[in-house]
Rosetta silent file (secondary structure, phi, psi, omega in degrees, C-alpha in Angstrom):
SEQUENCE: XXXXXXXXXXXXXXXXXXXXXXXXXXXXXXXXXXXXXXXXXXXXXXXXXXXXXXXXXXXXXXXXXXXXXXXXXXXXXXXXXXXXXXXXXXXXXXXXXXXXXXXXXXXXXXXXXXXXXXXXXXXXXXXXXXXXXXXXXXXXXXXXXXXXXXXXXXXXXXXXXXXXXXXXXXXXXXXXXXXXXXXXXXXXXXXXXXXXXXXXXXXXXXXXXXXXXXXXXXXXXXXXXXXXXXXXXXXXXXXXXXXXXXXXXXXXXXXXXXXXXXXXXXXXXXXX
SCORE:     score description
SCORE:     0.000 S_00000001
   1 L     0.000  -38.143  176.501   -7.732    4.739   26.484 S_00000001
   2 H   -74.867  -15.485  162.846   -4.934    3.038   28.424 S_00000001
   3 H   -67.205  -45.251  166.003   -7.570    0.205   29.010 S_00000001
   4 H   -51.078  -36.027  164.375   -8.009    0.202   25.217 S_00000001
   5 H   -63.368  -65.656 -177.288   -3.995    0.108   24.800 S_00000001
   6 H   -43.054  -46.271  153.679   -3.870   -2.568   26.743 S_00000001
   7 H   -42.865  -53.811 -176.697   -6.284   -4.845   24.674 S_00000001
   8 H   -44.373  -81.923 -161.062   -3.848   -3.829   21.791 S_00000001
   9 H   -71.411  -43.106 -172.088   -0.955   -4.385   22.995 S_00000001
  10 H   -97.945  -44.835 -173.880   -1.195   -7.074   25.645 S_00000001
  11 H   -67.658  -34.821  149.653   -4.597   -8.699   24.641 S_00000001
  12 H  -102.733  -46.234  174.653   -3.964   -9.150   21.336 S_00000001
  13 L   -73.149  -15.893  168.517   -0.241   -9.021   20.190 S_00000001
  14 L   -73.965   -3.118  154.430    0.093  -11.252   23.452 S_00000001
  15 H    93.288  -99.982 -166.007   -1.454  -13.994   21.024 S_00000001
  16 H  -100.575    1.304 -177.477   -3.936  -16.345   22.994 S_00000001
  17 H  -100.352   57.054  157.239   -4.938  -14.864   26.216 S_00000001
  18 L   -63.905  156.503 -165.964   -7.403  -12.247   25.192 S_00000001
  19 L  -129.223   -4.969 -144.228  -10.605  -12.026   27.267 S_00000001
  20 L  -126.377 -178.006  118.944  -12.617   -9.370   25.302 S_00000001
  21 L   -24.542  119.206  157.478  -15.418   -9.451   22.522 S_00000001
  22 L  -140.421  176.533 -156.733  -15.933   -8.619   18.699 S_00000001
  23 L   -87.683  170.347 -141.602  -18.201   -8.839   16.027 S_00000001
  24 L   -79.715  127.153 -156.782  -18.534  -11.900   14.370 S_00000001
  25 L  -140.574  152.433 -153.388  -15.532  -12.576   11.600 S_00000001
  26 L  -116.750  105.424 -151.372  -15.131  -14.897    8.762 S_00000001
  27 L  -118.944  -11.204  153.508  -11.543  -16.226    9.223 S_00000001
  28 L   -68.464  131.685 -178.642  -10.817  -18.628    6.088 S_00000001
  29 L   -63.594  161.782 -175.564   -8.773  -18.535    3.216 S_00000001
  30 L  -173.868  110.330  179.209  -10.618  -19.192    0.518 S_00000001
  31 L  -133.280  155.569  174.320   -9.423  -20.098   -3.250 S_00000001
  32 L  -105.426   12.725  178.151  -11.023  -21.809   -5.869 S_00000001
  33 L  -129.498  179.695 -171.145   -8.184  -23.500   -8.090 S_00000001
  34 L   -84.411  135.788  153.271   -5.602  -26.372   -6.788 S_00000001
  35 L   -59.410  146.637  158.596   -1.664  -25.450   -6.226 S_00000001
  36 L   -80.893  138.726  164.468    1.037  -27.008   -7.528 S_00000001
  37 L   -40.486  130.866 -148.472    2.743  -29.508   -5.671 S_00000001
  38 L  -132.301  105.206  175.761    5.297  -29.006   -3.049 S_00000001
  39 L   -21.102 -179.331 -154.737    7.580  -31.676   -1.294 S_00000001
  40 L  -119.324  -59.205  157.272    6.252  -31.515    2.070 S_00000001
  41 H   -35.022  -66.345  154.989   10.347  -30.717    3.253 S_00000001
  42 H   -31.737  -53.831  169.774   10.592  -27.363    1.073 S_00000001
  43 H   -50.125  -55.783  175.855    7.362  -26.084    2.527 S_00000001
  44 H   -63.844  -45.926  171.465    8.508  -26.510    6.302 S_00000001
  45 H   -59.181  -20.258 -171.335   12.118  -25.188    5.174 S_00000001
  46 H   -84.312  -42.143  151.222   10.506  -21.812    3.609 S_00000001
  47 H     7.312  -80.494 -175.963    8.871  -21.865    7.047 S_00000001
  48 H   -50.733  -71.787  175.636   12.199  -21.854    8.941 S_00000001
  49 H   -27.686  -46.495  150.930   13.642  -19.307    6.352 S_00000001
  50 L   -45.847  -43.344  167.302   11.005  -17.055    6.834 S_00000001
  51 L   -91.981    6.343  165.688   11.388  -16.945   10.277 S_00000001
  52 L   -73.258  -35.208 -159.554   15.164  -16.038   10.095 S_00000001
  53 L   -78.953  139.838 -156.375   14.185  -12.598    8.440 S_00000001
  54 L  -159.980  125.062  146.621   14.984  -10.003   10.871 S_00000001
  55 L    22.800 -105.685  -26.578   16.379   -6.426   10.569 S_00000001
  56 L   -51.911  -41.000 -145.528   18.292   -4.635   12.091 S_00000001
  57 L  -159.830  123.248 -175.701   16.029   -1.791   13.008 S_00000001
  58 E  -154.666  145.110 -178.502   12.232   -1.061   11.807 S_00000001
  59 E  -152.629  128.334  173.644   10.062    1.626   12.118 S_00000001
  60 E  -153.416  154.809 -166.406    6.238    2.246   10.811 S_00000001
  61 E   -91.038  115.798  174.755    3.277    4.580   11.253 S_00000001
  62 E   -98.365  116.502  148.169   -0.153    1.954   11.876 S_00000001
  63 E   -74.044   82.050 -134.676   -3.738    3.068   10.944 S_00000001
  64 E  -118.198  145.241  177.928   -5.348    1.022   13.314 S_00000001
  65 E  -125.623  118.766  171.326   -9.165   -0.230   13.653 S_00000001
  66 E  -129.309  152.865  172.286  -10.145   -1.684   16.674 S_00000001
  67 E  -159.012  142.669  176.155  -13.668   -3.195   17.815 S_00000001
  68 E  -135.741 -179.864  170.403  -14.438   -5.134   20.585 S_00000001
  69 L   -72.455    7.155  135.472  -18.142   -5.410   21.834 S_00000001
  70 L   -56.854  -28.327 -141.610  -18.068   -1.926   23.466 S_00000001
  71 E  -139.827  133.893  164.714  -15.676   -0.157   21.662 S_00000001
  72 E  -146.319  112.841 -134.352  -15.299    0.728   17.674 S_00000001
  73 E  -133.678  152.002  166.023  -12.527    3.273   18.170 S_00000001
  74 E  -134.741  133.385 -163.907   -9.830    4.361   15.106 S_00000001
  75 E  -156.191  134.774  169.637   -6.462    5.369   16.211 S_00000001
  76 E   -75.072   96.953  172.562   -2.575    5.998   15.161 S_00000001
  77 E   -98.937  149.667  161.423    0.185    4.440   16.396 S_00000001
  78 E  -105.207  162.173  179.699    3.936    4.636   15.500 S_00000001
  79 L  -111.418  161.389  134.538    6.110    1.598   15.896 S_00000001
  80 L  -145.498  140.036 -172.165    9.959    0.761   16.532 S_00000001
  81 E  -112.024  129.871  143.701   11.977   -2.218   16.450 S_00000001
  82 E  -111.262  102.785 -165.543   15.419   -2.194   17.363 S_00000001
  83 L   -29.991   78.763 -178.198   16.206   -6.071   17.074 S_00000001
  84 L   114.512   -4.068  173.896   16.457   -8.140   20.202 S_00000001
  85 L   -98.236  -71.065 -172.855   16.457   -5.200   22.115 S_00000001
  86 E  -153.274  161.739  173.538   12.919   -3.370   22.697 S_00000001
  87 L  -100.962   59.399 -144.027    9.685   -2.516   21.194 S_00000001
  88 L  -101.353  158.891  174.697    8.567    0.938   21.688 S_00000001
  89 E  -159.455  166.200 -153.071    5.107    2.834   20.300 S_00000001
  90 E  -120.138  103.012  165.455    3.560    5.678   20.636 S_00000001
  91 E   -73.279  113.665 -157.762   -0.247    6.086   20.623 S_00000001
  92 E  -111.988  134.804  162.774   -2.453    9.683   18.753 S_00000001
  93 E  -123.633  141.366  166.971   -5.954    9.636   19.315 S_00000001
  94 L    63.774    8.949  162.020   -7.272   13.113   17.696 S_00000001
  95 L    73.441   15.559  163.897   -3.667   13.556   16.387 S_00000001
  96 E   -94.551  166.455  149.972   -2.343   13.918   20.815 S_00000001
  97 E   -88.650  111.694 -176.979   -0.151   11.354   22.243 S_00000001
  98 E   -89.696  -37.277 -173.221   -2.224    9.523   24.629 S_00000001
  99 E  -177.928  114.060 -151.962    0.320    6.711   25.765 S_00000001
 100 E  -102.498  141.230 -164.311    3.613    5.983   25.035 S_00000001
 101 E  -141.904  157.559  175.789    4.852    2.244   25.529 S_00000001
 102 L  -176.313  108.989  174.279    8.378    0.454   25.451 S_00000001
 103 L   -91.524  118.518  173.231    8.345   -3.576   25.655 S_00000001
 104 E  -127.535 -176.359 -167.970   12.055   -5.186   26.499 S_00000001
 105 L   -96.455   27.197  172.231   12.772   -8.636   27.208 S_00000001
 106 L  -130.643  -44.144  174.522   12.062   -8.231   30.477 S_00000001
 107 E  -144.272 -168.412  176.649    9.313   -5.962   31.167 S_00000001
 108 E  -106.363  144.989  166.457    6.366   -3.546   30.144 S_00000001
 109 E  -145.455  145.652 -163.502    6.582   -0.014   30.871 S_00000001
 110 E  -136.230  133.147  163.322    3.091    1.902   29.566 S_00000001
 111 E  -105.927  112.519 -157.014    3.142    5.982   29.914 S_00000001
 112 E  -125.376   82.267  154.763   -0.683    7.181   30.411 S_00000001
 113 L    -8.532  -82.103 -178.890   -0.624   10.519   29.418 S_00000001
 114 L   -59.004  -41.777 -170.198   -4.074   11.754   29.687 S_00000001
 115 L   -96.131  -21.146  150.017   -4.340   10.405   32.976 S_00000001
 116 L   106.334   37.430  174.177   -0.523   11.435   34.047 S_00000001
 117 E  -146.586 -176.563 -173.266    0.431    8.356   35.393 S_00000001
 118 E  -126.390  161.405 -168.131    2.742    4.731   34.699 S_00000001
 119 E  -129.958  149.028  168.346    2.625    1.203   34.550 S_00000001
 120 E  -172.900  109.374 -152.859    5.825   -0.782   34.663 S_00000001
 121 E  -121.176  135.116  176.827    5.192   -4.501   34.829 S_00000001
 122 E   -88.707  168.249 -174.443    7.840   -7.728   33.735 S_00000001
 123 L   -65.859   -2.249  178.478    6.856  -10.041   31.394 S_00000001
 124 H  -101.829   38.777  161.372    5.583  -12.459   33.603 S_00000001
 125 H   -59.301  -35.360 -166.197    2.879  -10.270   34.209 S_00000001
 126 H   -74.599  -39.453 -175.581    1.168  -11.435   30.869 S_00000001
 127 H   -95.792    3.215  141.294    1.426  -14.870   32.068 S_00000001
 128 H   -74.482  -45.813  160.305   -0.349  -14.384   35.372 S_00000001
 129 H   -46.846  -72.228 -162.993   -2.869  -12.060   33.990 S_00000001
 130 L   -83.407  -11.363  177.505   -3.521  -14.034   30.893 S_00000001
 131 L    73.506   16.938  179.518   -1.977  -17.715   31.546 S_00000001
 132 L  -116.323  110.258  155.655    0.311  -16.918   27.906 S_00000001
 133 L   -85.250   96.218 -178.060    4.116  -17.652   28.710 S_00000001
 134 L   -82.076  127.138  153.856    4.743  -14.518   26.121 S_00000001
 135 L  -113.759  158.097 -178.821    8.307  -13.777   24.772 S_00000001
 136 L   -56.303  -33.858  159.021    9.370  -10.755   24.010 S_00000001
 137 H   -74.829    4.247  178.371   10.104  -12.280   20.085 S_00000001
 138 H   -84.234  -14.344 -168.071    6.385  -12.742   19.750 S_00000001
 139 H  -109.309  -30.610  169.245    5.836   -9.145   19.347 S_00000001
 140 H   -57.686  -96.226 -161.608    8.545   -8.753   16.816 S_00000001
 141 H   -25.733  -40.897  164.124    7.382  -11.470   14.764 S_00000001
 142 H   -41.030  -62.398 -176.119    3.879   -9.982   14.569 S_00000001
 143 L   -94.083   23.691  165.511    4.553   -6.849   13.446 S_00000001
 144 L  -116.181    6.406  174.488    7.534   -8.113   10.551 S_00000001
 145 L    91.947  -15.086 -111.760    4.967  -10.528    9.478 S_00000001
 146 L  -103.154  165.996  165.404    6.838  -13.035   10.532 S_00000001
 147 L   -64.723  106.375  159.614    5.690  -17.585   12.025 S_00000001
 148 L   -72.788  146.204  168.947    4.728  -16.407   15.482 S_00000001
 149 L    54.536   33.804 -162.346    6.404  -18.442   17.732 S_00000001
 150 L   -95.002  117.979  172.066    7.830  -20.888   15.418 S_00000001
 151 L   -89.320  134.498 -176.875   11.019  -23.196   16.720 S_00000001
 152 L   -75.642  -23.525  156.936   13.368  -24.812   15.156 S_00000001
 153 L   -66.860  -27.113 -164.997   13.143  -27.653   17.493 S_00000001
 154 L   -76.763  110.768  125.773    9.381  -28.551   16.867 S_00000001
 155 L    20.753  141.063 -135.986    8.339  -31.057   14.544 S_00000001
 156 L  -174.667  132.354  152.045    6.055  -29.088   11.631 S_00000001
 157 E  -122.170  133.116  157.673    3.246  -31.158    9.185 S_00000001
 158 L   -81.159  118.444  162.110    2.445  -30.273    6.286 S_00000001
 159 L  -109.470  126.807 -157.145   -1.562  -31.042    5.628 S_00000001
 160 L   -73.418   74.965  169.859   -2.346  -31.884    2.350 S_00000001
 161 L  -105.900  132.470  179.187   -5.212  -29.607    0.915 S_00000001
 162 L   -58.104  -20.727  178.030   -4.785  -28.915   -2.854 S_00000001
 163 L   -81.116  -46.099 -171.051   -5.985  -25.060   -2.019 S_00000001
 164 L  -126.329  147.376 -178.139   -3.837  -23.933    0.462 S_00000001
 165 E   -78.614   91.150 -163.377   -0.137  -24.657    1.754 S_00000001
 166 E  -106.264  146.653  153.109   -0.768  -25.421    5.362 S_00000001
 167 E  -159.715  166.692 -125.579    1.552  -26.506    8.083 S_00000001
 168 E  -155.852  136.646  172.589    0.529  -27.362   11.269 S_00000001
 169 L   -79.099  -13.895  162.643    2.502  -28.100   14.828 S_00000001
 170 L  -126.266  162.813  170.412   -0.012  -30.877   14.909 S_00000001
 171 L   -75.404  133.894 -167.464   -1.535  -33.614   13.002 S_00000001
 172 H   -52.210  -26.706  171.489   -4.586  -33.150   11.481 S_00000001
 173 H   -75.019  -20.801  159.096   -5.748  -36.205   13.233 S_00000001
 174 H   -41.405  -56.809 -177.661   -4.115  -35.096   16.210 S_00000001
 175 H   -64.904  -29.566 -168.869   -6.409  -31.855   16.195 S_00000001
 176 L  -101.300   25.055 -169.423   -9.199  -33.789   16.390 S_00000001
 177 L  -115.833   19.812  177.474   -8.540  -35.459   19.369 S_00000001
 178 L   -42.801  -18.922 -174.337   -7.170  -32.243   21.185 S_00000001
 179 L  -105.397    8.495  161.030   -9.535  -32.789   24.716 S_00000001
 180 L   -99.674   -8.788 -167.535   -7.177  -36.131   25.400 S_00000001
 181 L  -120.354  171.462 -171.542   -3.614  -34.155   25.297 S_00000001
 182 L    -4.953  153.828   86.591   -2.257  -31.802   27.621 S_00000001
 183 L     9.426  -74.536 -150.653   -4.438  -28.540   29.010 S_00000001
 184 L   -76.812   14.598  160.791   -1.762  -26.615   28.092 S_00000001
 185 L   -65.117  131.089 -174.163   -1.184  -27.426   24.374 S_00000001
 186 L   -80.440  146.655  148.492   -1.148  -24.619   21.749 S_00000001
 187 E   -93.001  146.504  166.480   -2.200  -25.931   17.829 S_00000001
 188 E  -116.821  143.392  152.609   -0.037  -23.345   15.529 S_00000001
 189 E  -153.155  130.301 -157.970   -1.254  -22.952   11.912 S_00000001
 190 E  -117.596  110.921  157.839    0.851  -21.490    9.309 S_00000001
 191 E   -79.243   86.732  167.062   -0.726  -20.259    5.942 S_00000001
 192 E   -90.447 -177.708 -172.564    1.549  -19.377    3.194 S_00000001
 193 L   -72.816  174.282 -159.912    1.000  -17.642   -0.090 S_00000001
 194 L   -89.213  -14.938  173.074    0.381  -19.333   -3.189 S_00000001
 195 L   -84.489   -3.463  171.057    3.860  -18.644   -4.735 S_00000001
 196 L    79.923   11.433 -178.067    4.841  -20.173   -0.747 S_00000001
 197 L   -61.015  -37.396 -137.376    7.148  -16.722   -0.467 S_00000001
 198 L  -125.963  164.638  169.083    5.656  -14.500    2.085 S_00000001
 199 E   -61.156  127.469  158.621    3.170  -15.957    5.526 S_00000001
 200 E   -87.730  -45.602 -152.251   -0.254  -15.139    4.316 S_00000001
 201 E  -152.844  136.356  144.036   -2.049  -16.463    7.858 S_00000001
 202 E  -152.248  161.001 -158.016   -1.744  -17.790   11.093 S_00000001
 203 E  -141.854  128.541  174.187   -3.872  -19.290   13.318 S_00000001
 204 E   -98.588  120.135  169.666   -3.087  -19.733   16.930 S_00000001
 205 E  -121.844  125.727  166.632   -5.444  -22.416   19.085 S_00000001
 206 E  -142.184  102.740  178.977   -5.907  -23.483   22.654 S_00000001
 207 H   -39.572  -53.771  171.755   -8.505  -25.846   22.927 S_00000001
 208 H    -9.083  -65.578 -173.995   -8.219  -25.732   26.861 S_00000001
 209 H  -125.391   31.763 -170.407  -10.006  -22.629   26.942 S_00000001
 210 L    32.826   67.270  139.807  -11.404  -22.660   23.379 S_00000001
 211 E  -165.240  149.094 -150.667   -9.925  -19.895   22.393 S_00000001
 212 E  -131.172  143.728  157.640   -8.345  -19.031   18.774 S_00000001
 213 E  -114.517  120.955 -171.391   -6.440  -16.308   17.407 S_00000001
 214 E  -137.780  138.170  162.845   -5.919  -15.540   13.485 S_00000001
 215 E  -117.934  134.221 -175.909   -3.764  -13.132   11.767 S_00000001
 216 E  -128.651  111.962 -177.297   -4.210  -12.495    7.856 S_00000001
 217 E   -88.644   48.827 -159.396   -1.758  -10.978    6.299 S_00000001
 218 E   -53.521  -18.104  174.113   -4.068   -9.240    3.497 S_00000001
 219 E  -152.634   88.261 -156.900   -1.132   -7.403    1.836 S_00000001
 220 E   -98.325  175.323 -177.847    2.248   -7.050    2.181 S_00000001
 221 E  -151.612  155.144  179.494    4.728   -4.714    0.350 S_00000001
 222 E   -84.406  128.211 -179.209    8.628   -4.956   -0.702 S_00000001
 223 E  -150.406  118.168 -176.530   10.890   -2.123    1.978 S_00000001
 224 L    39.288   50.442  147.789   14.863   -2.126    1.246 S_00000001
 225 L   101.652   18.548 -176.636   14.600   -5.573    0.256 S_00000001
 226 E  -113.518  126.109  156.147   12.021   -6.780    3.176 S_00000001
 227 E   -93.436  124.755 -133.041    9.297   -8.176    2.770 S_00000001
 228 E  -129.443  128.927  153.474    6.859   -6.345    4.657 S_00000001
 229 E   -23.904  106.073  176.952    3.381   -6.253    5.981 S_00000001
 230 E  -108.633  -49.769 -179.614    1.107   -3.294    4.449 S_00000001
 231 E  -127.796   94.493  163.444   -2.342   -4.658    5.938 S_00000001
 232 E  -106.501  128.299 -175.750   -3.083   -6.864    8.432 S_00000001
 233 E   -95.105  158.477 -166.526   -6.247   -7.880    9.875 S_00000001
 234 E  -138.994  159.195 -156.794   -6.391   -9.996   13.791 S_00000001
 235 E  -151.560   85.563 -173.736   -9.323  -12.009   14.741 S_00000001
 236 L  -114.980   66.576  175.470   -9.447  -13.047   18.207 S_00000001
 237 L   -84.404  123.822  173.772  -12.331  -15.460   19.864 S_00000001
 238 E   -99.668  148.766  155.596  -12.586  -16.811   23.444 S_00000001
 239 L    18.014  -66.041  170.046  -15.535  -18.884   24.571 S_00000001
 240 L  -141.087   14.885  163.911  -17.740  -16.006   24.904 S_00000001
 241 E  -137.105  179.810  146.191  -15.483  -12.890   23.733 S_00000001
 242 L  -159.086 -151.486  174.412  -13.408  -11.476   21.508 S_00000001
 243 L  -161.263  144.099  175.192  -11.603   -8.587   19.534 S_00000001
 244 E  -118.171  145.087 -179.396  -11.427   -7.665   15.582 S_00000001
 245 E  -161.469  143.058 -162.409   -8.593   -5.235   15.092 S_00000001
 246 E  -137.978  126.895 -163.666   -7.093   -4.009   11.419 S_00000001
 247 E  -122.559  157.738  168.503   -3.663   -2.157   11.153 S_00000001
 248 E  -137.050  136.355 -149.032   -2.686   -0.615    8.074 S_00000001
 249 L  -109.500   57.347  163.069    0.673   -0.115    7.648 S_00000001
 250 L    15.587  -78.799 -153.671    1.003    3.703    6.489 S_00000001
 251 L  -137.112  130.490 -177.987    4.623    4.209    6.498 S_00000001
 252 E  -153.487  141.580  171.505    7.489    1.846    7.038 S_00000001
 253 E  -124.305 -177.481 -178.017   11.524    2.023    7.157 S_00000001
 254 E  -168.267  115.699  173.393   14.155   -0.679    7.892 S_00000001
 255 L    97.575   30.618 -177.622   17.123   -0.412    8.397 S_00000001
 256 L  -156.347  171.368 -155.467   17.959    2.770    9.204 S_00000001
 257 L   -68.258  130.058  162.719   18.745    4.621   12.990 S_00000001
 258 L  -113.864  146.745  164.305   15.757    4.548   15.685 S_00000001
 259 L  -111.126  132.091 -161.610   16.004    5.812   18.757 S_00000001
 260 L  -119.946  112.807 -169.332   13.962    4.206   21.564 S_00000001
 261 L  -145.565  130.864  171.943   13.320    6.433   24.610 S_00000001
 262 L  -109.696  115.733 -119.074   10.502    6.494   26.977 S_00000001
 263 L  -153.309  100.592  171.777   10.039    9.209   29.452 S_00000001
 264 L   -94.882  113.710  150.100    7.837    8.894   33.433 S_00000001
 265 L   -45.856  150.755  150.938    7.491   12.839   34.342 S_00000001
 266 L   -51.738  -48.055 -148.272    8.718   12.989   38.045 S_00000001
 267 L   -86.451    0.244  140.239    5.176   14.365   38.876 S_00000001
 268 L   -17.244  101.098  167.027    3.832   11.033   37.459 S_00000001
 269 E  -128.016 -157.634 -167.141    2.645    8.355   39.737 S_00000001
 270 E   -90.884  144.236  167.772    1.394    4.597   39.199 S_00000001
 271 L   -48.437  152.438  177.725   -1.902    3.652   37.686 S_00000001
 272 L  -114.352    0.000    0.000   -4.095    2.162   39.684 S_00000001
């Protein structure tokens, strides 16, 4: 199970480096009537706007479905945000706590119950394992719904399909010439909803090592005046693996006191 956290947690909410397998997933939006038209400038500002919404404090209970090609496993987690500080969550398999976690903007620290022992790794762990220079706002943004990794410096297109409101860190013509530019360029693609309010989808690419990530944002719900995730499904294919994983978002507060404490028994030692 702490190999199974880890796919969670690092392997997928870590965005593009996953490594693992899943069954085969159908990853397009898909409407049948035309939008109305939207300056190309509004669309990228509700972008921006969107990615200003923040917190203080968040806390929610996840129903979580994971399958990779090994594993088709259902599991609980709780969540906590305290903003800008740390990330911590707590994993029930069978209604125990199996492994307790707490992400800061510096490191990982993973508590493996069952097997009695700890992990406690900095972030540039992620990007030697996995080759993804991961911030610590990447995992916030995920779970608030939020434009992963979206900068205020970057340049943003809007691509004009009458069905969906797209905008894109590259040009569409750009994409298709993706094996002339850099190795290490990411494409970002940002799906919003059809009233343009809330994210519906994004889809993270890096042609390098063909591999794509998409988050769909199948439902969201209004909490104190947040707009919030209620169901999201992740989609993750590399070359020859991947992972489908579907959280449903149980329970959720905002804005009101968390406390974020993580605990190594002395009699602990580190995983190996």
């Amino acid at each position: 199970m702490q190999n199974l956290f880890f796919k969670f947690t690092i392997g997928l909410i870590f965005c593009w480096g996953v490594s693992s397998c899943s069954p085969k997933v159908g990853e397009e939006l898909v409407t049948s009537e035309k939008l109305p038209k939207m300056k190309d400038k509004d669309l990228v500002d509700r972008l921006d706007s969107l990615s200003k919404i923040e917190p203080k404090t968040f806390y929610t209970k996840l129903d979580v479905n994971y399958k990779d090609s090994t594993s088709d496993i259902s599991f609980k987690t709780s969540i906590k945000i305290v903003a800008d500080s740390a990330v911590s969550a707590i994993i029930t398999y069978a209604r125990i706590p199996i492994v307790t976690a707490m992400v800061t903007k510096d490191t990982i620290t993973v508590v493996n119950k069952r097997d009695k022992c700890y992990t406690i790794q900095s972030l540039d762990f992620l990007k030697t394992t996995f080759g993804v220079d991961f911030t610590y706002e990447n995992l916030e943004e995920l779970f608030l719904g939020k434009p992963l990794d979206y900068n205020i410096e970057q340049k943003y297109f809007v691509e004009h399909d009458p069905y969906h409101y797209s905008i894109s860190t590259h040009k569409k013509r750009d994409k298709k010439r993706m094996d002339r530019r850099p190795k290490e360029d990411i494409v970002l693609n940002y799906v919003l909803s059809n009233d343009a309010k809330t994210l519906q989808q994004t889809t993270i690419k890096s042609p390098s090592d063909s591999t794509e990530i998409t988050v769909i944002y199948e439902q969201r719900q209004e909490v104190n005046g947040y707009n919030i995730p209620k169901l999201v499904q992740m989609h993750i294919r590399t070359k020859n693996k991947g992972i489908y994983i579907k959280m449903d978002y149980e329970r959720v507060e905002i804005n009101e006191p968390q406390e974020l404490i993580i605990v190594i028994p002395e009699k602990y030692e580190k995983c190996k």
